[in-house]
C-alpha positions as CSV (number, residue, x, y, z in Angstrom):
1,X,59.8,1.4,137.0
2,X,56.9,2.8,139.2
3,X,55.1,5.6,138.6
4,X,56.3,6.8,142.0
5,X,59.6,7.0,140.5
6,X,58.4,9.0,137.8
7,X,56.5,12.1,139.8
8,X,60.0,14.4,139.3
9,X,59.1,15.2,135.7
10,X,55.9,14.4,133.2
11,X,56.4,11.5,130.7
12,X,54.6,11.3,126.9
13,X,51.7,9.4,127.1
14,X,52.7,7.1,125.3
15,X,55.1,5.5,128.3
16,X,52.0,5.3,130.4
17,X,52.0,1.8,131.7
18,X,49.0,-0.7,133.2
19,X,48.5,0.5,136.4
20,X,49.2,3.9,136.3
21,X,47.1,6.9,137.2
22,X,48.3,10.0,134.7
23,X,47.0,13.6,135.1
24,X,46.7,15.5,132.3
25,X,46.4,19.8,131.9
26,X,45.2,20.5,128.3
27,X,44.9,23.8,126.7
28,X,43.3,23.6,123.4
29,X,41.1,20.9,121.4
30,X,44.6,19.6,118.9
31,X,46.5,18.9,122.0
32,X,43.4,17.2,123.6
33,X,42.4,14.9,120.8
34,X,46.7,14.5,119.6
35,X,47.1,13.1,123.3
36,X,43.7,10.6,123.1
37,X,44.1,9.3,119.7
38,X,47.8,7.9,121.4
39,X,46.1,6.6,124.5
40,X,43.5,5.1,122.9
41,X,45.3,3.3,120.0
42,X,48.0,1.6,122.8
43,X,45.0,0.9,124.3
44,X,43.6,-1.3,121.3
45,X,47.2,-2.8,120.6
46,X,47.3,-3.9,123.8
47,X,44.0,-5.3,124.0
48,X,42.5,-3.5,126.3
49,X,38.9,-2.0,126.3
50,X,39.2,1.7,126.0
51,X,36.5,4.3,127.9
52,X,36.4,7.9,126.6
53,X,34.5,10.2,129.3
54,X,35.2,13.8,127.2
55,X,33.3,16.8,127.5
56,X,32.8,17.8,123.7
57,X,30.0,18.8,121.0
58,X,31.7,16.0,118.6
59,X,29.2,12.9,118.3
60,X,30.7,9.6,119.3
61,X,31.5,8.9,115.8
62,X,33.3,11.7,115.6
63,X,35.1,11.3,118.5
64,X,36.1,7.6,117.4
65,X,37.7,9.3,114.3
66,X,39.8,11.4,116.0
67,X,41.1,9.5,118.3
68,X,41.5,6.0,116.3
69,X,41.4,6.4,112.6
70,X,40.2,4.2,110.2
71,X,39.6,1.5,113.4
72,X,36.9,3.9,114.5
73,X,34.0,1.6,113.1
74,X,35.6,-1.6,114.0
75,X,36.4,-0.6,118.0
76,X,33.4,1.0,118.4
77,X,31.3,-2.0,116.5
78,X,33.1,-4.5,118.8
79,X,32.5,-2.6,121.9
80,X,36.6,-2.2,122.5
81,X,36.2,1.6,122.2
82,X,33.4,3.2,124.3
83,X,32.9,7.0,124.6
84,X,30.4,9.1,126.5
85,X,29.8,13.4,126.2
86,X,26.6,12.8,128.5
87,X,26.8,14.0,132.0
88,X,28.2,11.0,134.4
89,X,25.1,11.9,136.5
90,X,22.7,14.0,137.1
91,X,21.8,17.3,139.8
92,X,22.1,16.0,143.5
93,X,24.0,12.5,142.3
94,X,27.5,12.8,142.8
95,X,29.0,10.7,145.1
96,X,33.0,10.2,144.6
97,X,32.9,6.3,146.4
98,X,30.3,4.9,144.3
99,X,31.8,6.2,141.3
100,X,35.3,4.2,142.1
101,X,33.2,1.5,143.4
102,X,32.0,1.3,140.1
103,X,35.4,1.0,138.3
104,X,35.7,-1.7,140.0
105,X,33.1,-3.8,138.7
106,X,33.8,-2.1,135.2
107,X,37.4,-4.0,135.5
108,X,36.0,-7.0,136.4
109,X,33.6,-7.1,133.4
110,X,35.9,-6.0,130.5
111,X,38.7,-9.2,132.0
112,X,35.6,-11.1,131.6
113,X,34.8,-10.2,128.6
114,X,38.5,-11.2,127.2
115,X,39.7,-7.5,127.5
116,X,43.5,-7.5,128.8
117,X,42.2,-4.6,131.3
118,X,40.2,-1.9,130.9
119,X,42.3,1.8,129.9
120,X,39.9,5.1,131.0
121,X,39.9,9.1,130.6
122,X,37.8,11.1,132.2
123,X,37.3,14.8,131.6
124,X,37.0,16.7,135.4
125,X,34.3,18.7,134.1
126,X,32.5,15.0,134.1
127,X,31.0,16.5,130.6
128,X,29.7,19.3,132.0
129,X,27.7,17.5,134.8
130,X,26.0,19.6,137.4
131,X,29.1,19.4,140.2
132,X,28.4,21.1,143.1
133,X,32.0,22.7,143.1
134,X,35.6,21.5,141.7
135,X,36.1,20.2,145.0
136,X,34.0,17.3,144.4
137,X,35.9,16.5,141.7
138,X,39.0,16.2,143.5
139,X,37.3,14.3,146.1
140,X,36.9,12.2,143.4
141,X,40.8,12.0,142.4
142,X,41.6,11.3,145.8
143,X,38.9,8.6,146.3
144,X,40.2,6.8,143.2
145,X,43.5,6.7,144.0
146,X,43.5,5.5,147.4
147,X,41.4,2.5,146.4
148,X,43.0,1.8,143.0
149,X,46.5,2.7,143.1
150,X,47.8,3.1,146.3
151,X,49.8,0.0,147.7
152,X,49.3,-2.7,145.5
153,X,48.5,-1.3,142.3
154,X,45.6,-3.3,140.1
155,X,48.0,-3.2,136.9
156,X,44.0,-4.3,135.0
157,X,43.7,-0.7,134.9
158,X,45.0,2.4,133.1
159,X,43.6,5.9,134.0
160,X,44.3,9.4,133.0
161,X,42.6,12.5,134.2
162,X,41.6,15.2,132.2
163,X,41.3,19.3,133.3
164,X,41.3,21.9,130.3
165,X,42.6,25.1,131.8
166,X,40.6,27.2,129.3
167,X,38.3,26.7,132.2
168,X,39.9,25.6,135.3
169,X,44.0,26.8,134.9
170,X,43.0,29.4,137.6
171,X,41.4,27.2,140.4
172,X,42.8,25.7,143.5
173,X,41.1,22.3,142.7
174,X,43.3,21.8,139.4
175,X,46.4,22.1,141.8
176,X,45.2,20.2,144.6
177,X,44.1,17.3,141.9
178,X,47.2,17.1,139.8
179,X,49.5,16.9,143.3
180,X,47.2,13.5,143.7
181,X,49.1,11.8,140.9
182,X,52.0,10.3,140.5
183,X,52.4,10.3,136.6
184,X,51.9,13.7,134.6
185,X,51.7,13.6,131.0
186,X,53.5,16.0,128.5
187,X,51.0,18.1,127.0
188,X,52.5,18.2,123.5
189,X,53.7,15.2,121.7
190,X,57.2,16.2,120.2
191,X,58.4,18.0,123.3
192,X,61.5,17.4,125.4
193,X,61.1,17.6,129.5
194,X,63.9,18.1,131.4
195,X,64.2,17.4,135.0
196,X,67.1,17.3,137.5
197,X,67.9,14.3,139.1
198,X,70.3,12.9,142.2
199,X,73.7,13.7,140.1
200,X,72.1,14.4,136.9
201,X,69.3,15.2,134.7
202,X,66.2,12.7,133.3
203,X,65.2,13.6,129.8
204,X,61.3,12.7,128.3
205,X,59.5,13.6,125.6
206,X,61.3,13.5,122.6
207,X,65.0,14.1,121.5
208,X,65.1,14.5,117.6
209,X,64.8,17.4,115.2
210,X,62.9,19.5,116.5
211,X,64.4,19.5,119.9
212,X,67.8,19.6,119.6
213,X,68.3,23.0,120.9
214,X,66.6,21.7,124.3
215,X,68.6,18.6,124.1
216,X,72.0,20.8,123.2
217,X,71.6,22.6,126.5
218,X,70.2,19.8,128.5
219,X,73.8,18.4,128.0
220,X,75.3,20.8,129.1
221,X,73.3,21.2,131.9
222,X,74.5,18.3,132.6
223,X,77.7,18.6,132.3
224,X,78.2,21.8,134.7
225,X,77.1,19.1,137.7
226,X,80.2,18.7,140.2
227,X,79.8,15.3,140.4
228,X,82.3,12.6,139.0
229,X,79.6,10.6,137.8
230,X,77.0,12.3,135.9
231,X,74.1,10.7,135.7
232,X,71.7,10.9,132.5
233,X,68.1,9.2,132.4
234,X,66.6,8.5,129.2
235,X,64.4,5.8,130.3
236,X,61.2,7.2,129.9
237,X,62.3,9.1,126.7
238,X,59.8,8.6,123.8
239,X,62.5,8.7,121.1
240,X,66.2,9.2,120.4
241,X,67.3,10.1,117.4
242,X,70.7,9.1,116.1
243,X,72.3,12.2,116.4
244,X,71.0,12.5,119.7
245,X,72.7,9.1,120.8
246,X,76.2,10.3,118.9
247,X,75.5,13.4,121.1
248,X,75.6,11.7,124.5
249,X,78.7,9.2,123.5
250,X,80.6,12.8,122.3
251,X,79.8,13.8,126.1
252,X,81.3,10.7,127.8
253,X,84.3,10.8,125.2
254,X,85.2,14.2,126.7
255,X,85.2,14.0,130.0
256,X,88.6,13.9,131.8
257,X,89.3,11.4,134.2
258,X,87.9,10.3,137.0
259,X,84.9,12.1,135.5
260,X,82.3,9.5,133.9
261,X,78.7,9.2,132.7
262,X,75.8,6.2,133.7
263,X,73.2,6.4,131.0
264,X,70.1,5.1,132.3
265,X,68.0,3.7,129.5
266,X,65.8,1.0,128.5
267,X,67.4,-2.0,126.4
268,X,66.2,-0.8,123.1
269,X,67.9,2.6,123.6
270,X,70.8,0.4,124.7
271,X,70.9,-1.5,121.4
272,X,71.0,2.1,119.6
273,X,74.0,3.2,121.8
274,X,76.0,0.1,121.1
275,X,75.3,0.1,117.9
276,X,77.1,3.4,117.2
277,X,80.2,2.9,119.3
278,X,78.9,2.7,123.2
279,X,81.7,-0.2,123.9
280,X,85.1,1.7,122.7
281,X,84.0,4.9,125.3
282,X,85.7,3.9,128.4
283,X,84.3,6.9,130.6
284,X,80.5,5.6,129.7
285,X,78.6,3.2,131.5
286,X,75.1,1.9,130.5
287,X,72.4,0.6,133.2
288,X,69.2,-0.8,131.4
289,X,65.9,-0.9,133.3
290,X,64.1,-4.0,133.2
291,X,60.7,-2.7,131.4
């Protein structure tokens, strides 16, 4: 699925995908460090050499730690996890097209290196550097999308923008920066997002426990559409819990003819829905993405 498909509703981070350019609105250090330590640690699964541009008083070690455990001396010893709190340049230095140009030749060093591709974050404060104004910042955005992720999308690279609205929830330039990107991440891990759809609703986030109230009335947001076939997206869902799944068969089971509902869902999520009686529910259909 592209990330274009995705700018209708924010995903967790943990769906992000090579080639995608995420923006992300923080509002407190947990959330901050909650939402790196996942980024970074798919990051290192995946082989990738991960780049931490945050604007913190936390040493690098300290950073490391929070963000990837007890691999925090390994990644950083091997040069897989870099991170930087120093201003990206100094008074009088910015310039948005050198600092994409050099992404570029950061890419091309980490593949030659043995790196799968290179995974970045950058805090829009660029660690308290001396920007002129924010709009510099979102020349930047704009710079590095055009070149890096607009047509054909150079899948080497992973990037997710940071702005902390303790300082910057108020300004024009937040706005005008996050409407540059196609993926938004869920601020919270263990949140549900729900977003309406052509004929139905798309669900991220998380559907267990703890959201079951949201996912409760999600269905039956749902199920108040006219249509005959209601749609329900769950690709980009971060977890389903069983009850969840039993939930969304119940749904299908109930609806009187010609009514019916396409689940949309990746092939492990199929797997779940099969395996608890998907087949027998006539008024169900399920349509796996290939992901």
């Amino acid at each position: 699925m592209s990330s274009g498909e995705r700018v209708a509703s924010a995903i967790g981070v943990d769906r992000l995908q090579p080639g995608d350019h995420a923006f992300l609105a923080f509002g407190d250090d947990e959330e901050r460090w909650e939402i790196l330590s996942v980024f970074t640690r798919q990051g290192i699964a995946r082989d990738e050499k991960v780049v931490l541009n945050v604007d913190t008083a936390d040493s690098v070690a300290e950073v490391a730690m929070l963000v990837a455990g007890e691999a925090a001396g390994r990644v950083l010893d091997s040069g897989q996890l870099a991170v930087s709190t120093a201003p990206r340049f100094g008074p009088g230095q910015f310039d948005a097209g050198r600092m994409v140009e050099a992404t570029r030749s950061k890419i091309d060093a980490v593949i030659s290196e043995g790196y799968t591709g290179l995974r970045s974050t950058s805090e829009m404060s660029f660690a308290l550097a001396p920007v002129d104004n924010l709009n510099q910042a979102v020349e930047y955005e704009i710079a590095l999308h055009r070149t890096m992720f607009t047509g054909h999308r150079d899948r080497r690279y992973t990037a997710l923008c940071q702005w902390d609205t303790r300082r910057f929830g108020g300004e024009p330039a937040m706005q005008a920066a996050r409407d540059v990107h196609p993926v938004t991440i869920l601020g919270r891990l263990g949140t549900l997002h729900i977003g309406l759809i052509a004929g139905g609703i798309k669900l991220t986030g998380d559907a267990d426990l703890a959201t079951r109230a949201e996912f409760t009335g999600a269905l039956r947001t749902l199920t108040g559409q006219q249509a005959d076939v209601l749609v329900l997206d769950i690709t980009d869902l971060s977890f389903l819990d069983a009850y969840s799944s039993g939930a969304v068969l119940r749904l299908a089971a109930g609806l009187p003819a010609p009514r019916r509902l396409e689940v949309r869902c990746r092939a492990t999520q199929r797997r779940m829905l099969r395996a608890i009686g998907a087949r027998t529910v006539e008024q169900l259909s399920v349509v796996t993405e290939r992901l």
